[in-house]
Short mmCIF file of the C-alpha atoms (twelve columns), coordinates in Angstrom:
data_MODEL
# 
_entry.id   MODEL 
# 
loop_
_atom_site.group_PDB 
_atom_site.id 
_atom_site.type_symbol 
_atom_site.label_atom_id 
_atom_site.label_alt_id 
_atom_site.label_comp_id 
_atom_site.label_asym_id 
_atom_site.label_seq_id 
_atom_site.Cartn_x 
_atom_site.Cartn_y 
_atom_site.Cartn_z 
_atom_site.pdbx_PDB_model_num 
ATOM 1   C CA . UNK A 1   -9.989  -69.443 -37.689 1 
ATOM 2   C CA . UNK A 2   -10.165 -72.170 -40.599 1 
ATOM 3   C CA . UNK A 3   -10.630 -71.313 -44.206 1 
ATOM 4   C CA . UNK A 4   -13.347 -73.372 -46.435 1 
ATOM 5   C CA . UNK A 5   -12.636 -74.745 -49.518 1 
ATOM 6   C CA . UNK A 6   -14.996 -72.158 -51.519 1 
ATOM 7   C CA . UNK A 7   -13.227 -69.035 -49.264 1 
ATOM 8   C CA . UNK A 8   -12.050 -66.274 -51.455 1 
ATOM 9   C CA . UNK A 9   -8.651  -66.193 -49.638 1 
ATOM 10  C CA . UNK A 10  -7.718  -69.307 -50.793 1 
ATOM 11  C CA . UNK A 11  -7.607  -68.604 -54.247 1 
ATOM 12  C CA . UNK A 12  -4.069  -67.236 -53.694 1 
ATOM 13  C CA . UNK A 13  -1.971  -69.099 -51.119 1 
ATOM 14  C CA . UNK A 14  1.308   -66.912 -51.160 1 
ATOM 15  C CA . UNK A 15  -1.023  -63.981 -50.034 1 
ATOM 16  C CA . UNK A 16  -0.736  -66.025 -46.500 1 
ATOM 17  C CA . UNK A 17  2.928   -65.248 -46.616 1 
ATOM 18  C CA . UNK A 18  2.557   -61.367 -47.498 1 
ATOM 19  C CA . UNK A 19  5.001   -58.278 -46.549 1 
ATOM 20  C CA . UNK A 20  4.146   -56.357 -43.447 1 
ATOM 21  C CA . UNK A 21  2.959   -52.906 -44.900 1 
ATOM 22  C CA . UNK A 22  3.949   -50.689 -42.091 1 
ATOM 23  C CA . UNK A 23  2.195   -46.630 -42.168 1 
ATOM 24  C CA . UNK A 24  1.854   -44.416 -44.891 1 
ATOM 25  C CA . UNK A 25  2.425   -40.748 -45.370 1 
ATOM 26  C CA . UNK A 26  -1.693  -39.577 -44.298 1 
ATOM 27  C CA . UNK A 27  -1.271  -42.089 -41.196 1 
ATOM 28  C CA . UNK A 28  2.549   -40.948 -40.087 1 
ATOM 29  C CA . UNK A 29  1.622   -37.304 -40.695 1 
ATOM 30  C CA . UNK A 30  -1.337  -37.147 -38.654 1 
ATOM 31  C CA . UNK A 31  0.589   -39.522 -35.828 1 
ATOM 32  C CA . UNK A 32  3.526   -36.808 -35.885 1 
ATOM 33  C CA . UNK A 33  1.280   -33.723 -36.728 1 
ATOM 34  C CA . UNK A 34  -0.679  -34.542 -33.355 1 
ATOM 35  C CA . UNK A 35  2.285   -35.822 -30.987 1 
ATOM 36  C CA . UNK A 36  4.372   -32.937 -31.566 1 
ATOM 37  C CA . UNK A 37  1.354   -30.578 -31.629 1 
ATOM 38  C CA . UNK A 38  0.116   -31.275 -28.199 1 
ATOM 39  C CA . UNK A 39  3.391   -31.940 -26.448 1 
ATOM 40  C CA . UNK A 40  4.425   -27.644 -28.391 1 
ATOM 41  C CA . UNK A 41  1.089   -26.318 -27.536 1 
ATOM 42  C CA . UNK A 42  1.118   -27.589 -24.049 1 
ATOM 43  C CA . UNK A 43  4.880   -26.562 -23.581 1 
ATOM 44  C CA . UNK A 44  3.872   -23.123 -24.926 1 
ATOM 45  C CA . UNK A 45  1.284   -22.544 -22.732 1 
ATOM 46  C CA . UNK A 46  3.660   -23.653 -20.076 1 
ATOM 47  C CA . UNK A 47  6.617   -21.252 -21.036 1 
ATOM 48  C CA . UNK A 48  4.691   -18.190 -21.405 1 
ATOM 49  C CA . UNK A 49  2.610   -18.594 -18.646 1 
ATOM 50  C CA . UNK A 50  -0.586  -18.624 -20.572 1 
ATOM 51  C CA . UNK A 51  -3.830  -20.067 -20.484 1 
ATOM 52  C CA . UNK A 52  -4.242  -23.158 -23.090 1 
ATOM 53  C CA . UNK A 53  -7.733  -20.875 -24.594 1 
ATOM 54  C CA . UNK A 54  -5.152  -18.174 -25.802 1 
ATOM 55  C CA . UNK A 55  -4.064  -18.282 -29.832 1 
ATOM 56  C CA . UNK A 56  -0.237  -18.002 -29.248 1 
ATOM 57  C CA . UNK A 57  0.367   -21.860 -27.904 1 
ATOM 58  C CA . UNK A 58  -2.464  -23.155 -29.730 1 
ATOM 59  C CA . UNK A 59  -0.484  -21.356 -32.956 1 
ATOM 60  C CA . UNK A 60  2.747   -22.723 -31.317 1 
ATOM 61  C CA . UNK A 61  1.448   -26.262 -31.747 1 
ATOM 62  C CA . UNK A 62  -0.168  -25.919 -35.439 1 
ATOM 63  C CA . UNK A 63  3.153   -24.537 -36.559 1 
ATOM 64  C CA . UNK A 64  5.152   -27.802 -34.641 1 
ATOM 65  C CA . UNK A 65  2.687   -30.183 -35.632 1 
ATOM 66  C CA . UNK A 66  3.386   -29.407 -38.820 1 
ATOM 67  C CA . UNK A 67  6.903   -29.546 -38.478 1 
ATOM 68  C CA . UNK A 68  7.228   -32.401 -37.357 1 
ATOM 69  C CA . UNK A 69  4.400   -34.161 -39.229 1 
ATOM 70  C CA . UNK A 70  6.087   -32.844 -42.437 1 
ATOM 71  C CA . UNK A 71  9.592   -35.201 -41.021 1 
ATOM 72  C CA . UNK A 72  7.526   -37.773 -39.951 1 
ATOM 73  C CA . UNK A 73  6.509   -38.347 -43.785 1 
ATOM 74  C CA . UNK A 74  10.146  -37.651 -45.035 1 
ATOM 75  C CA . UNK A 75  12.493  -40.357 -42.844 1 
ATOM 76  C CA . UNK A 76  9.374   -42.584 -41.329 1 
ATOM 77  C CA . UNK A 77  6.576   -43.902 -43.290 1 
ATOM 78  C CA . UNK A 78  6.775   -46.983 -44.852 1 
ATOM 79  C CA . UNK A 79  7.711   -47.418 -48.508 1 
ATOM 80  C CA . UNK A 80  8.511   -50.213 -50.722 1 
ATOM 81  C CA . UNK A 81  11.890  -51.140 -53.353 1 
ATOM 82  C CA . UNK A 82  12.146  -53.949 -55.712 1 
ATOM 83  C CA . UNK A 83  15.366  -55.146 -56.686 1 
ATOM 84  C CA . UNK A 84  15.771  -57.429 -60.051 1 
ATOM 85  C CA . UNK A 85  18.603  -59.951 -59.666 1 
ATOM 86  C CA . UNK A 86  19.690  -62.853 -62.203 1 
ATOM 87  C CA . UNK A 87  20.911  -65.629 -59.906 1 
ATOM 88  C CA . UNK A 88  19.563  -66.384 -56.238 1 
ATOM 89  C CA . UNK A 89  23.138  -67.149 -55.158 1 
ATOM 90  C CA . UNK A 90  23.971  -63.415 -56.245 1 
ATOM 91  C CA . UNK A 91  21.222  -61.784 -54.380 1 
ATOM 92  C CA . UNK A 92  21.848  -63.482 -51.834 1 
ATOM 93  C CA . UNK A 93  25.867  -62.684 -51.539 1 
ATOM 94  C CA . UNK A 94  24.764  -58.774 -52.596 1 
ATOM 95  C CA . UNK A 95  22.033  -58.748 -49.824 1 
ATOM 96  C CA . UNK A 96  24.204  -59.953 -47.355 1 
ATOM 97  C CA . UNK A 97  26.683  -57.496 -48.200 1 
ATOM 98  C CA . UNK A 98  24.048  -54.379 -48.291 1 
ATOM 99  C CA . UNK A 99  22.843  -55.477 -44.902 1 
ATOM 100 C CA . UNK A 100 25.944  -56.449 -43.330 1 
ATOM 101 C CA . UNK A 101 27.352  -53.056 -44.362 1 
ATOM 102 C CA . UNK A 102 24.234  -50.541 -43.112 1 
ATOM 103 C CA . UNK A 103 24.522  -52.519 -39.594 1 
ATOM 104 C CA . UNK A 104 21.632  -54.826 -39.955 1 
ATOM 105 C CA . UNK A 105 21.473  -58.680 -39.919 1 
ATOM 106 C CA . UNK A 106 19.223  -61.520 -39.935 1 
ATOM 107 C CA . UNK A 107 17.185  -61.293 -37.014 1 
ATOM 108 C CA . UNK A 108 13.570  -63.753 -38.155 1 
ATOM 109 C CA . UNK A 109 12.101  -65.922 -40.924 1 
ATOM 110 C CA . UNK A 110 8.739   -65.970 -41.256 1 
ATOM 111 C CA . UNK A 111 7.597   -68.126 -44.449 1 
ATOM 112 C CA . UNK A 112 9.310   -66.326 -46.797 1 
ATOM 113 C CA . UNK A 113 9.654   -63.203 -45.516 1 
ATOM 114 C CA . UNK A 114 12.954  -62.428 -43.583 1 
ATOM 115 C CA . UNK A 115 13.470  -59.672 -41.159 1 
ATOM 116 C CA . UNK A 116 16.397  -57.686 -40.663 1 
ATOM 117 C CA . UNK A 117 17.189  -55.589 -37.513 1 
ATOM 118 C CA . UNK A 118 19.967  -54.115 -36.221 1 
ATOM 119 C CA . UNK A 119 21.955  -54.992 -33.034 1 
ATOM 120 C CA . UNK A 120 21.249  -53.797 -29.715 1 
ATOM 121 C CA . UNK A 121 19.198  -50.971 -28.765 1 
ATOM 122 C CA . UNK A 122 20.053  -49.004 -31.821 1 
ATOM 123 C CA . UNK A 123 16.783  -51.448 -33.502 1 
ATOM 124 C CA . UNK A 124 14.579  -49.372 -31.776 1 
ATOM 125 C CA . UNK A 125 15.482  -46.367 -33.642 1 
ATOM 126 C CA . UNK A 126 16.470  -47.602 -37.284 1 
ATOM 127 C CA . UNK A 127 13.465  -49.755 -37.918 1 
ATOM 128 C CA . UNK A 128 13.082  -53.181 -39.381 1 
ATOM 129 C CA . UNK A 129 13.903  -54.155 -43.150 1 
ATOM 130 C CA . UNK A 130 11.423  -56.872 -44.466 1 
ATOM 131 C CA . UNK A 131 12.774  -58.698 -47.482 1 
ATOM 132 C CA . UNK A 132 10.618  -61.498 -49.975 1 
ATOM 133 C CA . UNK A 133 11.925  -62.909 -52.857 1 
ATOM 134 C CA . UNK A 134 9.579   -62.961 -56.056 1 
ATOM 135 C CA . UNK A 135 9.890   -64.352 -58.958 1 
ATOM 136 C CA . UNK A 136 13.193  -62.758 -60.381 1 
ATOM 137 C CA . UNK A 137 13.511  -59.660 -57.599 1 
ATOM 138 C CA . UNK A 138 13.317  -58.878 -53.955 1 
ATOM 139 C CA . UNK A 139 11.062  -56.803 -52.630 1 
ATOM 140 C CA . UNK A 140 11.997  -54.996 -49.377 1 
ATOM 141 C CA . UNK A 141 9.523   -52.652 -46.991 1 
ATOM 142 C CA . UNK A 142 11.100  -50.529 -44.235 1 
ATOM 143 C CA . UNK A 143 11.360  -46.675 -43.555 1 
ATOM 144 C CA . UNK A 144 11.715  -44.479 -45.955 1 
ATOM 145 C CA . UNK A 145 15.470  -43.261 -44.748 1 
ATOM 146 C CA . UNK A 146 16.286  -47.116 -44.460 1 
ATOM 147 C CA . UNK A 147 15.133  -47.618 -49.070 1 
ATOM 148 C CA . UNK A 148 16.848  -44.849 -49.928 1 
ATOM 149 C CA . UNK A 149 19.644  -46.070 -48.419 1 
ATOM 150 C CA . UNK A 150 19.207  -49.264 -49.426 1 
ATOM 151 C CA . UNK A 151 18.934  -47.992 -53.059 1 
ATOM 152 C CA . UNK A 152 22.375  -46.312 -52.632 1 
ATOM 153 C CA . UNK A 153 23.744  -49.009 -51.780 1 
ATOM 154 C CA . UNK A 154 22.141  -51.440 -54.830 1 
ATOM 155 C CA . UNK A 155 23.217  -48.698 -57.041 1 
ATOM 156 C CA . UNK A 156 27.303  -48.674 -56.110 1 
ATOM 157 C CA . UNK A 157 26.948  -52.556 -56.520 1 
# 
């Protein structure tokens, strides 16, 4: 796909090199709310020896799709920190630092976004941390249990 000259995504080139915005709490709620609801109300029915029609697994699976849809929204959906710094050189020595310390290294660049994962098979659990640099801060996007973290850890430094 090209862009024309007179196409309103040109007007602002570093939008080409945005932040991936990952899910937020309506989307990770309803994605846990109706995993965890079908897997408890089928596993109820299962247990009990019941029909699916009857209210006690169907009530089983409201009450664990809420559960775990309520989680979900605490330690997964996405969320966003900005971090002022003064010099580049010191972001970059306290971002290495941060990083290094919660396990997690430089994996990609992409334009100017960097991604950090951790090693091994534990990445498939922890979740990526994006990181762009503008202006005077960084901005980084990742799971919510990774930012607060992450703000810990900007916060002792």
């Amino acid at each position: 796909m090209t862009k024309t000259p007179d196409s309103p995504n040109n007007a602002d080139p570093s939008l080409e090199e945005e932040l991936p915005i990952g899910p937020g709490t309506s989307f990770t709620f309803l994605y846990y709310f109706v995993t965890a609801g079908i897997i408890t109300w089928l596993f109820g029915a299962r247990l009990f020896g019941m029909g699916l029609t009857t209210p006690l697994p169907a009530e089983m699976g409201l009450l664990g799709g809420g559960i775990a849809g309520l989680l979900g929204i605490l330690f997964n959906r996405s969320q966003t920190l900005e971090v002022p710094f003064t010099s580049i050189k010191q972001l970059r020595q306290q971002l290495n630092d941060v990083l290094s310390r919660m396990g997690y290294a430089l994996e990609a660049t992409e334009g100017s976004v960097e991604r950090y994962q951790r090693p091994n098979a534990s990445r498939f659990f922890a979740g990526d941390i994006f990181v762009q640099q503008r202006g005077k801060s960084a901005i980084f996007v990742s799971r919510t249990s990774n930012i607060r973290k992450l703000k810990r850890q900007f916060d002792k430094v």
